[in-house]
C-alpha positions as CSV (number, residue, x, y, z in Angstrom):
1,X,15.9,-15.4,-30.6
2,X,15.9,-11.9,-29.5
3,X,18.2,-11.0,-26.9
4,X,16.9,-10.6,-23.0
5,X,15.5,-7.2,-21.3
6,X,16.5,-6.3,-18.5
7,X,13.8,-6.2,-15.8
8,X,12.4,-3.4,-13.7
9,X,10.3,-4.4,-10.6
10,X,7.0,-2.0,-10.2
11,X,5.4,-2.1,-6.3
12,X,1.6,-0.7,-6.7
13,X,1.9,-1.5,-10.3
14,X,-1.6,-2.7,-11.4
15,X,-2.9,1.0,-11.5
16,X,-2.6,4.7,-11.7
17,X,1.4,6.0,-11.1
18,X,2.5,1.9,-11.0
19,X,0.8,1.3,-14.3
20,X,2.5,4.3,-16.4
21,X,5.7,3.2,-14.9
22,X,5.1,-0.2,-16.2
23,X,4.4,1.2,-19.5
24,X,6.9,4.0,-20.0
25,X,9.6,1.2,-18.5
26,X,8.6,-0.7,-21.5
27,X,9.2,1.3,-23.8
28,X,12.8,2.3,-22.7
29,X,12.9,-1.3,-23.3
30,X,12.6,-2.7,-19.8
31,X,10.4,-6.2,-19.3
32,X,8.0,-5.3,-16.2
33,X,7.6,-7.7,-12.9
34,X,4.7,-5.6,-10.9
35,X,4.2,-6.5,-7.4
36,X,0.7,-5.6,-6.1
37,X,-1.5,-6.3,-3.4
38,X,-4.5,-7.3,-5.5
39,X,-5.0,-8.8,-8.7
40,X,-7.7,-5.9,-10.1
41,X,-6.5,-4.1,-13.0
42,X,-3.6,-6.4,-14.1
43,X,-5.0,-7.4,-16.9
44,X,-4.9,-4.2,-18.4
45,X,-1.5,-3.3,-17.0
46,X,-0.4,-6.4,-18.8
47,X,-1.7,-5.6,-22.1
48,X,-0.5,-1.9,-22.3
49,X,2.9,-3.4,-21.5
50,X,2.9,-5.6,-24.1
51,X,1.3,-3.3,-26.6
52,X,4.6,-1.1,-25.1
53,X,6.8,-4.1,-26.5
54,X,7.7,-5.3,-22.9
55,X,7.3,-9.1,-21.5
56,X,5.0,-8.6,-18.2
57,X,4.8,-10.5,-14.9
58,X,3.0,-10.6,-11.8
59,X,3.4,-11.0,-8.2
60,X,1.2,-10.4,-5.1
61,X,2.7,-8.9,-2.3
62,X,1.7,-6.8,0.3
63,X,5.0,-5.0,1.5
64,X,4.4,-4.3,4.7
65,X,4.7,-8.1,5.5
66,X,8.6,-7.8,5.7
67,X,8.7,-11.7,5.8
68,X,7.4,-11.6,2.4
69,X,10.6,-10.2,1.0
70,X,13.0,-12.5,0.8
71,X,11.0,-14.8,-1.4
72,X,9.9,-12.1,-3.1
73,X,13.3,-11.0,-4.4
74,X,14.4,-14.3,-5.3
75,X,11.6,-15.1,-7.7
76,X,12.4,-11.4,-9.1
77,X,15.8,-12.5,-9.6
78,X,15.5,-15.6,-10.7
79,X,13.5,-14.0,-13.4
80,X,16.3,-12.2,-15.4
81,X,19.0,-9.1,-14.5
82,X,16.9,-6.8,-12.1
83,X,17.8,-3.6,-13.4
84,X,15.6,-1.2,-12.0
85,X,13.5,-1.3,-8.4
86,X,10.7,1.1,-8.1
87,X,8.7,2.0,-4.7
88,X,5.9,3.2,-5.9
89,X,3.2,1.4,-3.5
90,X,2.1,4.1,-0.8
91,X,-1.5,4.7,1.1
92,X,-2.9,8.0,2.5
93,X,-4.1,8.8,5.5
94,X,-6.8,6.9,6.4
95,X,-9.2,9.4,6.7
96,X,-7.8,13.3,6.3
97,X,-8.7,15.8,9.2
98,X,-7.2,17.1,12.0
99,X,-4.3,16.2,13.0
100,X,-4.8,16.2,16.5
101,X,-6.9,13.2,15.8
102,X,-4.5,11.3,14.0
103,X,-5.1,7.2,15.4
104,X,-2.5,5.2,15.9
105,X,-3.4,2.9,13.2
106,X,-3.6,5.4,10.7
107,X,0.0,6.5,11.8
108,X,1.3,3.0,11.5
109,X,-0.6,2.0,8.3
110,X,1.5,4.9,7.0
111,X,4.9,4.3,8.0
112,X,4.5,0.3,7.9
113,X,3.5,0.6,3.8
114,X,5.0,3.9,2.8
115,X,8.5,3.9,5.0
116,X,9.4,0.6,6.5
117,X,7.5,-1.9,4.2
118,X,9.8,-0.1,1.2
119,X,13.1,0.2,3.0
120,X,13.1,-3.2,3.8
121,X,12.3,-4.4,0.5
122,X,14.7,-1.9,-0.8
123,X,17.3,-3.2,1.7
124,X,16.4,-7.2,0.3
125,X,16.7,-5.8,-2.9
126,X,20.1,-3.7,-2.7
127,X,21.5,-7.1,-1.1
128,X,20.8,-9.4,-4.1
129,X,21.8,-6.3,-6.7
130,X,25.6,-6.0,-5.1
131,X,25.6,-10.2,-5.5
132,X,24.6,-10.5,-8.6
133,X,26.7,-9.5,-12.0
134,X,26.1,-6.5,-13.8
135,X,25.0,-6.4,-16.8
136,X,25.2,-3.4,-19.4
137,X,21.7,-1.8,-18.2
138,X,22.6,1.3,-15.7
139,X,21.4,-0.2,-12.2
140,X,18.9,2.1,-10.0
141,X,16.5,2.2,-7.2
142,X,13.6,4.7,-7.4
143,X,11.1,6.2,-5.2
144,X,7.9,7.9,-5.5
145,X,7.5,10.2,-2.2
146,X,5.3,12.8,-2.7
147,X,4.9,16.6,-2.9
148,X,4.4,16.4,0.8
149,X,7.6,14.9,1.2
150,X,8.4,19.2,2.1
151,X,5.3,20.4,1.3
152,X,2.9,20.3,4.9
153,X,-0.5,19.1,5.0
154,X,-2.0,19.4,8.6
155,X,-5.2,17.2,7.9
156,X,-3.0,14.5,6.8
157,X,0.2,14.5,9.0
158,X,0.9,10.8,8.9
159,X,1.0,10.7,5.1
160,X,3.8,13.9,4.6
161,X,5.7,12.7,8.2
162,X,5.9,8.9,6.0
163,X,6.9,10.7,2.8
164,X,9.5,13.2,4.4
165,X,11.0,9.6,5.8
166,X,11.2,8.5,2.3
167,X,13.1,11.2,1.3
168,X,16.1,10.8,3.8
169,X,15.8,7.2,3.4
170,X,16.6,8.2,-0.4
171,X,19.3,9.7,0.5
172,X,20.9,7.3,2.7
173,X,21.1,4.5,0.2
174,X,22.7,6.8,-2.3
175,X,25.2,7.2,-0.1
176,X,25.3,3.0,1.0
177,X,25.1,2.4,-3.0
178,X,26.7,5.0,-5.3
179,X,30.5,3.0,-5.2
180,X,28.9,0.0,-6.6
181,X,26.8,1.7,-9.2
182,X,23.4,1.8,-8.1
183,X,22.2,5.2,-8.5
184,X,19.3,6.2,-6.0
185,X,16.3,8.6,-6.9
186,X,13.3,10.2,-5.5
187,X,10.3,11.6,-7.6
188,X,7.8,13.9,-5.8
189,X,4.7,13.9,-7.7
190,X,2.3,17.1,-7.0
191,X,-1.3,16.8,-7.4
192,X,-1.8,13.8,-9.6
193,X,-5.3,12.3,-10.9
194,X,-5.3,9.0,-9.3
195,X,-7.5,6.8,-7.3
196,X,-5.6,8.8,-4.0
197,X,-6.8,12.1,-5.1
198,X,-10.4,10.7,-6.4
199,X,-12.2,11.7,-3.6
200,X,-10.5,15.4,-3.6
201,X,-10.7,16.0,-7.1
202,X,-13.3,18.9,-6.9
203,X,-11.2,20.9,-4.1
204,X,-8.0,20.4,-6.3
205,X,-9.8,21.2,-9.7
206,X,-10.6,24.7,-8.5
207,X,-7.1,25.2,-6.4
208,X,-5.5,24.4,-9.3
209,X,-7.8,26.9,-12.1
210,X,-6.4,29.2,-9.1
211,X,-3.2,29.0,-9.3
212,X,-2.2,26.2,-6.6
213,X,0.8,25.3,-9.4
214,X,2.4,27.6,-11.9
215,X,1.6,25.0,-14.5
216,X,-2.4,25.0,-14.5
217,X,-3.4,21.7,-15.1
218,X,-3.8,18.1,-13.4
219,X,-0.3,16.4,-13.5
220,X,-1.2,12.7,-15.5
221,X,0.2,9.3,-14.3
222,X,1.8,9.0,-17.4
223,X,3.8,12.7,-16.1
224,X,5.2,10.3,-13.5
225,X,5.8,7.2,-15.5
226,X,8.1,8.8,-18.1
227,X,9.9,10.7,-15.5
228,X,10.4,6.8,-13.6
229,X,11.4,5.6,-17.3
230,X,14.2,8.4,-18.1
231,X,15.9,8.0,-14.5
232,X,15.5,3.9,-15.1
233,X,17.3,4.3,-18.7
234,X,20.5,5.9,-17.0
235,X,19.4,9.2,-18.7
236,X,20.8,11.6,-16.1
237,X,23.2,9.4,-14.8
238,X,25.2,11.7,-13.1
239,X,22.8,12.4,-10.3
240,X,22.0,10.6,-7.0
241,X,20.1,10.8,-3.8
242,X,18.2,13.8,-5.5
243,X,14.4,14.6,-5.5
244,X,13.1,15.1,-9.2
245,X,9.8,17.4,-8.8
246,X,7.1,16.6,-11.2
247,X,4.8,18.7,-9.6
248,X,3.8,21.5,-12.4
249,X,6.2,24.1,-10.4
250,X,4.2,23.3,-6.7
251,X,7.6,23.4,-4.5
252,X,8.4,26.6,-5.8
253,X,8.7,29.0,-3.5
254,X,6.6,32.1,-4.1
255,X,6.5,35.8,-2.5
């Protein structure tokens, strides 16, 4: 019988970023619990995990239901050693424009999936991790904020204000975690071809032919998953609360 993997939990992994995290976590040798809320597009997550070498399970879960958690986190553990936790589930605005017309709902749809629905998960998560014994697997916490975690976007404030909260809330539990071990990381994608950017991909195609990145070219989910997969396999472990940019040069700074 072949010795057990260590686990990594995916949110948002039945597509796009969540499914290349899935599958690059495989391959490091990671099995793969996703967490999603809907079932569409798990079959194929499932079988490009397994064609990765990695066991796959699935959960729903919507994460903004904090009461959710708990049992949540319990099944997770009771699955195997939870080496890895990563927040990748986020929404966008819910319509982009001016910001002066930002709703309400739109604000809290933002902050309730993208901010508080992962801190508290992360928080539920962190508890279990400190309880539990550690295995030989390098212990971390990842999440995906965005480019416009620094970058602005006025016709989509709520999204970078929810992101830039992800960022400090990054650094904050690197701080809470790095004397038992758990390294905490952020990954800002840039402009990535996903569902999220589907209805924008003609504005970005010729930004980007201009020059909107130094690297001229669509950044892949699969850019984002093998990034998730190298910080997950303890690859630069000595690094926490940092933002790793895998943005095709975006954030830099040009005169």
């Amino acid at each position: 019988m072949s010795p057990q993997r260590p686990l990594a939990v995916v949110t948002g992994g039945r597509r796009g970023i969540g499914r290349a995290a899935c599958v690059a976590l495989a391959g490091r040798g990671f099995d793969v619990l996703a967490a999603d809320i809907a079932e569409e597009g798990v079959r194929e997550t499932a079988e490009a995990v397994r064609a990765a070498g990695g066991h796959f399970h699935f959960h729903l879960l919507d994460i903004a239901r904090i009461e959710d958690h708990e049992a949540f986190a319990r099944h997770a553990f009771g699955l195997g050693e939870i080496a890895c936790l990563v927040n990748n589930a986020g929404v966008g605005a819910m319509r982009r424009g001016d910001l002066l017309e930002v709703s309400p709902e739109s604000w809290d749809r933002a902050f309730g999936i993208n901010a508080r629905g992962s801190f508290f998960l992360t928080q539920c998560f962190a508890r279990h991790m400190l309880q539990a014994q550690q295995g030989t697997t390098p212990r971390s916490i990842i999440f995906v904020s965005s480019a416009n975690a620094a970058l602005a976007s006025p016709d989509r404030a709520e999204y970078c204000a929810s992101k830039a909260a992800v960022s400090m809330m990054v650094k904050v539990l690197a701080l809470r975690l790095a004397e038992a071990g758990i390294g905490v990381h952020e990954i800002r994608p840039g402009v990535i071809r996903t569902d999220l950017t589907a209805p924008v991909a003609e504005a970005y195609t010729r930004r980007i032919a201009e020059g909107l990145s130094p690297i001229r070219r669509w950044g892949e989910a699969e850019d984002i998953g093998r990034a998730i997969a190298l910080l997950a396999a303890g690859e630069l472990c000595f690094t926490t609360g940092d933002a790793l940019h895998i943005d095709g040069g975006l954030h830099v700074g040009r005169l």
